[in-house]
Backbone as a chain_set.jsonl record, in Angstrom:
{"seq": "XXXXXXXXXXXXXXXXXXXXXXXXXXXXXXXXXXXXXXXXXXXXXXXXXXXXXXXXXXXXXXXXXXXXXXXXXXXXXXXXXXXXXXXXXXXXXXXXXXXXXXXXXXX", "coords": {"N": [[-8.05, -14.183, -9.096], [-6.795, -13.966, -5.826], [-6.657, -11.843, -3.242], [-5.76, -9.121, -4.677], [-4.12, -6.181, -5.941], [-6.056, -4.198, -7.113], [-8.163, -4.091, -5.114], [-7.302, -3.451, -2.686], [-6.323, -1.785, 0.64], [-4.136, -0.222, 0.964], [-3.522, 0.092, -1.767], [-2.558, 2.753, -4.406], [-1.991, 4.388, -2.338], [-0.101, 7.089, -1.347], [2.859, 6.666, 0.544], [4.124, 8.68, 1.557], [2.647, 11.014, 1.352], [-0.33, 9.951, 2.316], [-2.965, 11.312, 2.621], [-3.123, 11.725, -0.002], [-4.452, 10.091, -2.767], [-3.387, 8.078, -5.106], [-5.186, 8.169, -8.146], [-5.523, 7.278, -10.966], [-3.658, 6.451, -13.72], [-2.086, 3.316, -14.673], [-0.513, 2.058, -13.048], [-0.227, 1.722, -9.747], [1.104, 3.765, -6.948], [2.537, 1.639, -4.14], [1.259, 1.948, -1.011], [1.805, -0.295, 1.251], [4.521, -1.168, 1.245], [7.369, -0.649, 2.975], [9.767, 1.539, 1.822], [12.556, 3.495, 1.816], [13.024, 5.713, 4.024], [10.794, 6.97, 3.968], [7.765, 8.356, 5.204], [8.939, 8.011, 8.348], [10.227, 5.251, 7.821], [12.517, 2.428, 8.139], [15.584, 2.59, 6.597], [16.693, -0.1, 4.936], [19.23, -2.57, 3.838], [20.59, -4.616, 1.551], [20.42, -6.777, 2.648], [17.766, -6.928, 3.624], [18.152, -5.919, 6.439], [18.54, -3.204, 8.935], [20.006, -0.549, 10.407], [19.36, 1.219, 12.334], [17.215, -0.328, 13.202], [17.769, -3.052, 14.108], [16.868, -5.591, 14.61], [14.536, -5.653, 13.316], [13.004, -6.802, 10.278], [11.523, -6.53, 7.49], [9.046, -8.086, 5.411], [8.663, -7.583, 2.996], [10.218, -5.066, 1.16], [11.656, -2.212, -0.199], [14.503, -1.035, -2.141], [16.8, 1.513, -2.815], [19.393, 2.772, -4.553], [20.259, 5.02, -4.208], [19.389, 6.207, -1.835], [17.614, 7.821, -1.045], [14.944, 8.129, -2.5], [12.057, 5.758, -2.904], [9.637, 3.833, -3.831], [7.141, 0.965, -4.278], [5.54, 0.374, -7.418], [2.622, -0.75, -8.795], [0.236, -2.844, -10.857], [-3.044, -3.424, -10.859], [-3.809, -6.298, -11.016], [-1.953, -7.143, -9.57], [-0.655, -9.169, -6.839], [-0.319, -9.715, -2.915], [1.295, -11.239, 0.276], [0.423, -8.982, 1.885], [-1.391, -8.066, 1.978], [-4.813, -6.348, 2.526], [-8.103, -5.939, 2.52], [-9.784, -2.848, 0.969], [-11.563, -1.047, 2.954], [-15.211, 0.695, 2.402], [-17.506, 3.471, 2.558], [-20.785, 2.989, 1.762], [-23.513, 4.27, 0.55], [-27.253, 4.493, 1.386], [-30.319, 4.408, 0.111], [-32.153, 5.711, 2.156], [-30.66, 7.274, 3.574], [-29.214, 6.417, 5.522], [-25.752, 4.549, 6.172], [-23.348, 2.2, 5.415], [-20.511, 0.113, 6.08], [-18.468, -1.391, 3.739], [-16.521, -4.135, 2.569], [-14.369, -3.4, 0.011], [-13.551, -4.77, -2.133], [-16.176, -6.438, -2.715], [-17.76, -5.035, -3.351], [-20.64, -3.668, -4.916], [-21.999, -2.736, -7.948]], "CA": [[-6.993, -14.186, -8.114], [-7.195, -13.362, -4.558], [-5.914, -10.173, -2.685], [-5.635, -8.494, -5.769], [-3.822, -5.004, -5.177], [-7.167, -2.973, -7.018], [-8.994, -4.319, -3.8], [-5.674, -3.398, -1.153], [-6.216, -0.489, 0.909], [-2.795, 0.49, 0.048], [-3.073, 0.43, -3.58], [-2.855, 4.085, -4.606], [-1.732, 5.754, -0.982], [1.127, 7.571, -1.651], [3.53, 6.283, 1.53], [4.84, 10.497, 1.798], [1.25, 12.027, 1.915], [-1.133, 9.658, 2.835], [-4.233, 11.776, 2.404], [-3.476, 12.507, -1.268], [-4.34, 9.08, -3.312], [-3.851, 8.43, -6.632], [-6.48, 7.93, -8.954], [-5.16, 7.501, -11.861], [-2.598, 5.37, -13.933], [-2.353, 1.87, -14.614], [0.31, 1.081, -11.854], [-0.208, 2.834, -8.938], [2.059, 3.082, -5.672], [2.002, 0.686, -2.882], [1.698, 2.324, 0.627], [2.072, -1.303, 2.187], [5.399, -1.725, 0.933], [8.321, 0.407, 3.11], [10.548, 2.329, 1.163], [13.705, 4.108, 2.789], [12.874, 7.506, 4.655], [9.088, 7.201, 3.751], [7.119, 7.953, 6.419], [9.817, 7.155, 9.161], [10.57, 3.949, 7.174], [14.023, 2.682, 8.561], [16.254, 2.354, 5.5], [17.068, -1.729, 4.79], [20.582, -3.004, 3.383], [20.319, -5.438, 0.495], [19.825, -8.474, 3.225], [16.837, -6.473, 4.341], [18.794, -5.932, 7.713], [18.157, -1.585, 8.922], [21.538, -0.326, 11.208], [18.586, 1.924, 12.733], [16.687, -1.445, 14.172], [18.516, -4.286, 14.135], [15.655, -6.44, 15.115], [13.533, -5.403, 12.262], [13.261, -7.951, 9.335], [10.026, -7.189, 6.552], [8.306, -9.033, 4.715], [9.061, -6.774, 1.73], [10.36, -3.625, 1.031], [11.975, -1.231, -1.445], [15.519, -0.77, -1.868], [17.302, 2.433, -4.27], [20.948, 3.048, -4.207], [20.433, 6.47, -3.86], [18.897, 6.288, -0.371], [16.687, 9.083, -1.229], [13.209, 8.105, -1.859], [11.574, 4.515, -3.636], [8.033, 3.062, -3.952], [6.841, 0.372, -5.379], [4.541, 0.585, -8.116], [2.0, -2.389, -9.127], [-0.347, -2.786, -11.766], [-4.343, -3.881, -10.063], [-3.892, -7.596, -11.291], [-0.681, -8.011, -8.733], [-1.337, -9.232, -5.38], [0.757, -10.217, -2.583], [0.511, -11.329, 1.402], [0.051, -8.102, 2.822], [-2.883, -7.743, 1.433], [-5.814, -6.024, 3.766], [-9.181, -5.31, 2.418], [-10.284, -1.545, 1.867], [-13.168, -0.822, 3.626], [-15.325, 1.983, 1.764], [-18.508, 3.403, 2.731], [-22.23, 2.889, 0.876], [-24.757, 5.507, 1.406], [-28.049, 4.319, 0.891], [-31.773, 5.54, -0.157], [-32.759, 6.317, 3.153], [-30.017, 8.355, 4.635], [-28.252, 5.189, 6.327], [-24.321, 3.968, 5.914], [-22.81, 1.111, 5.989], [-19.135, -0.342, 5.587], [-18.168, -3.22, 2.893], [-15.007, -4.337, 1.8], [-14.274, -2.852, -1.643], [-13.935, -6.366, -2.784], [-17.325, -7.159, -2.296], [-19.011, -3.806, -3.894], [-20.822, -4.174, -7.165], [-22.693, -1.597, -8.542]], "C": [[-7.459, -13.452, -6.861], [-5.926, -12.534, -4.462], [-5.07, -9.835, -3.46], [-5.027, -7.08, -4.891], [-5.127, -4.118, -5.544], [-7.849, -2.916, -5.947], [-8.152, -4.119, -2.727], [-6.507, -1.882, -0.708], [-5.181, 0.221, 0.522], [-2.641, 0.565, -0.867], [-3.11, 1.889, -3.553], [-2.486, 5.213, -3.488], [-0.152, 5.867, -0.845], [2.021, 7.588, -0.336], [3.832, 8.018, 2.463], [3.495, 11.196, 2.266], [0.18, 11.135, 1.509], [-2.694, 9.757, 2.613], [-3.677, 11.768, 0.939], [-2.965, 10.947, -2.311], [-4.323, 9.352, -4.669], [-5.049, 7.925, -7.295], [-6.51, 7.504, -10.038], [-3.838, 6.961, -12.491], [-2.452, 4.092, -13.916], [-1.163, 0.82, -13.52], [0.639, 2.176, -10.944], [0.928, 2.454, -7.288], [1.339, 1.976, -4.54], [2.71, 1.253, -1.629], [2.228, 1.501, 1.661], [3.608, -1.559, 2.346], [6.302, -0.008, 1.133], [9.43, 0.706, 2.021], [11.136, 3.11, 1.922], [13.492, 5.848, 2.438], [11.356, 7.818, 4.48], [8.365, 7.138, 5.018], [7.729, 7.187, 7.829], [10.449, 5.881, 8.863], [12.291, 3.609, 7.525], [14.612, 2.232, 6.617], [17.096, 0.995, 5.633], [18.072, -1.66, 3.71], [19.736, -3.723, 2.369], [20.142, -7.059, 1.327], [18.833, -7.916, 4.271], [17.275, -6.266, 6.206], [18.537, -4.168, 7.419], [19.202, -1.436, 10.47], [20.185, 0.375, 12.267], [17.868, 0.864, 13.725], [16.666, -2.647, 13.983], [17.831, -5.686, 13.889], [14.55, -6.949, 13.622], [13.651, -6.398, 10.734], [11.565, -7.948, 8.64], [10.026, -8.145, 6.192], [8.449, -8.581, 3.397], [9.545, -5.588, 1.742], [11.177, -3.367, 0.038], [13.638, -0.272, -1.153], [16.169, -0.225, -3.274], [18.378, 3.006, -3.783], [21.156, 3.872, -3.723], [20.195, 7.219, -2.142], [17.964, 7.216, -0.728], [15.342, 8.668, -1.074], [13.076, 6.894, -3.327], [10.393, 4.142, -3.255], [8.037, 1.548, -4.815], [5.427, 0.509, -5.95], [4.153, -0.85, -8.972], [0.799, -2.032, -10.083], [-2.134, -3.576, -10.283], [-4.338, -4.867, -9.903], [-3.01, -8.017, -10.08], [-1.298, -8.175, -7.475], [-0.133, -9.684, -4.077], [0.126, -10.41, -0.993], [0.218, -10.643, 2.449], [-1.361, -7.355, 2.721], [-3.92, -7.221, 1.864], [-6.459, -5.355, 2.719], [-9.472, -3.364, 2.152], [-11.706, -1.748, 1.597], [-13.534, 0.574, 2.974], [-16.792, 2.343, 2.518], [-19.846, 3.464, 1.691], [-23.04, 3.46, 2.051], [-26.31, 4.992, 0.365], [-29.374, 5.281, 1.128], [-32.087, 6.25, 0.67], [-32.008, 7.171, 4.052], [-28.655, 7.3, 5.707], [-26.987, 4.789, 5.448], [-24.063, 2.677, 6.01], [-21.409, 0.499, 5.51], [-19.019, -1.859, 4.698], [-16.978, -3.214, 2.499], [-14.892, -3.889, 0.085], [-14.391, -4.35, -2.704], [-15.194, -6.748, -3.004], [-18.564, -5.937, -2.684], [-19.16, -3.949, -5.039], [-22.449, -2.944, -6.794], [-24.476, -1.971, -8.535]], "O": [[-8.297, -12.551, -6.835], [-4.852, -12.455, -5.059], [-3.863, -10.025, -3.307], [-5.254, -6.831, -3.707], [-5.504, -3.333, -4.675], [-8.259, -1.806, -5.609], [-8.416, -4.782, -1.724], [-7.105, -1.116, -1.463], [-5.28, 1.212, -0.202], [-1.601, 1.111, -1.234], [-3.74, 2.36, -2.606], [-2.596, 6.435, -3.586], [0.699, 5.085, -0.421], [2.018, 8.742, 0.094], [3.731, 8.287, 3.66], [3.335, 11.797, 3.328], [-0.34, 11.377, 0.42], [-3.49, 8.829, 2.471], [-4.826, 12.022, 0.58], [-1.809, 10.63, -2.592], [-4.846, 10.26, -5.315], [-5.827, 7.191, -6.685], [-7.651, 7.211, -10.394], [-2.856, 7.022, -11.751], [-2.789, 3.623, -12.829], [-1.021, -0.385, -13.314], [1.378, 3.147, -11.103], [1.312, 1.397, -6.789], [0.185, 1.659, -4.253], [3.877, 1.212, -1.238], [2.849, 1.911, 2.642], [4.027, -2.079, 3.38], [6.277, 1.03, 0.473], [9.859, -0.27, 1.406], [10.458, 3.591, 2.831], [13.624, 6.666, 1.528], [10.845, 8.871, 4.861], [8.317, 6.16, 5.764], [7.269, 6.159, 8.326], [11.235, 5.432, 9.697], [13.18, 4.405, 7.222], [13.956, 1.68, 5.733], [18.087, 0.969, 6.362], [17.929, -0.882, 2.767], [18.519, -3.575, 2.255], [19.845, -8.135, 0.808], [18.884, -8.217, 5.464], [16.446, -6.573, 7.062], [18.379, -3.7, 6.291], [19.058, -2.183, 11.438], [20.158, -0.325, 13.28], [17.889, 1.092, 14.934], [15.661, -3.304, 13.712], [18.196, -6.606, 13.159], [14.083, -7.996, 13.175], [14.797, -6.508, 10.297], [10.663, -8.742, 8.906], [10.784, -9.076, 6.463], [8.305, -9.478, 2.566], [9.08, -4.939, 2.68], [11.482, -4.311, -0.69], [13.891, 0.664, -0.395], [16.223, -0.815, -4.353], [18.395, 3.665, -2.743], [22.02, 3.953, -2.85], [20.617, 8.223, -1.568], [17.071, 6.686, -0.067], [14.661, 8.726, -0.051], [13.68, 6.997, -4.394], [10.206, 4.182, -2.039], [8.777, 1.194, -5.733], [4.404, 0.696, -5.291], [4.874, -1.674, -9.534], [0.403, -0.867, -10.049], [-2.006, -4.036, -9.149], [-4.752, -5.174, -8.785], [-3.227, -9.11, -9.559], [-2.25, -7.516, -7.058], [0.988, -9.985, -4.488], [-1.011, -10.03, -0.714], [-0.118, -11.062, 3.557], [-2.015, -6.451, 3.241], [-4.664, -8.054, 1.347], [-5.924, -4.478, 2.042], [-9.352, -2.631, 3.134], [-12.506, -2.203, 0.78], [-12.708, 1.482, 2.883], [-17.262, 1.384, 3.131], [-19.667, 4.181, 0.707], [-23.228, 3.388, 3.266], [-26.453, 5.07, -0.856], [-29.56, 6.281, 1.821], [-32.367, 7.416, 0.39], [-32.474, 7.709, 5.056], [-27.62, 7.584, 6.31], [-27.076, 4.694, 4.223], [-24.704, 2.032, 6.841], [-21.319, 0.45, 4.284], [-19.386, -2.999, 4.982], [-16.432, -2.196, 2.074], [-15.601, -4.35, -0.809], [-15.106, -4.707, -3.641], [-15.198, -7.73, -3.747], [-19.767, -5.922, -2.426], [-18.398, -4.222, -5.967], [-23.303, -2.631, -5.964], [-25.28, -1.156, -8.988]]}, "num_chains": 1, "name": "protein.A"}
């Protein structure tokens, strides 16, 4: 399957703090996917409509009665069309870098 979430940049980046990914667990959060109050995230009604910006209309997002705080959490296999590449870096023999899509790294 294509644009798998183990290959997403957002698999694993916790929407709240950003720098601090998970590692760990077989269904990890999805940073791609707003959730209400996350990271400025406007908070969406149940017809994805947000009183905050009227205009605004995802493509997905994450809706919990409570208003408080929601993620979604996905297993590696799931995929979906927000899909974007992460880019990682490879450090090779000689001291030189170079960027590849995580997709596309093999041992």
């Amino acid at each position: 399957m294509k644009n798998r979430c183990g290959d997403c940049k957002y698999w694993g980046v916790r929407p709240h703090r950003p720098e601090e990914r998970e590692i760990e667990g077989t269904h990890r959060v999805c940073g791609g996917v707003p959730g209400p109050g996350v990271n400025g995230a406007p908070y969406y009604n149940d017809r994805g409509e947000s009183p905050e910006n009227p205009e605004s209309r995802p493509i997905a997002y994450v809706l919990d009665a409570s208003d408080y705080h929601a993620v979604l959490r996905c297993r590696e296999d799931f995929g979906c069309t927000l899909f974007e590449a992460e880019e990682i870096t490879r450090y090779h023999g000689d001291g030189t870098t170079s960027k590849i899509k995580r997709k596309d790294f093999r041992f």
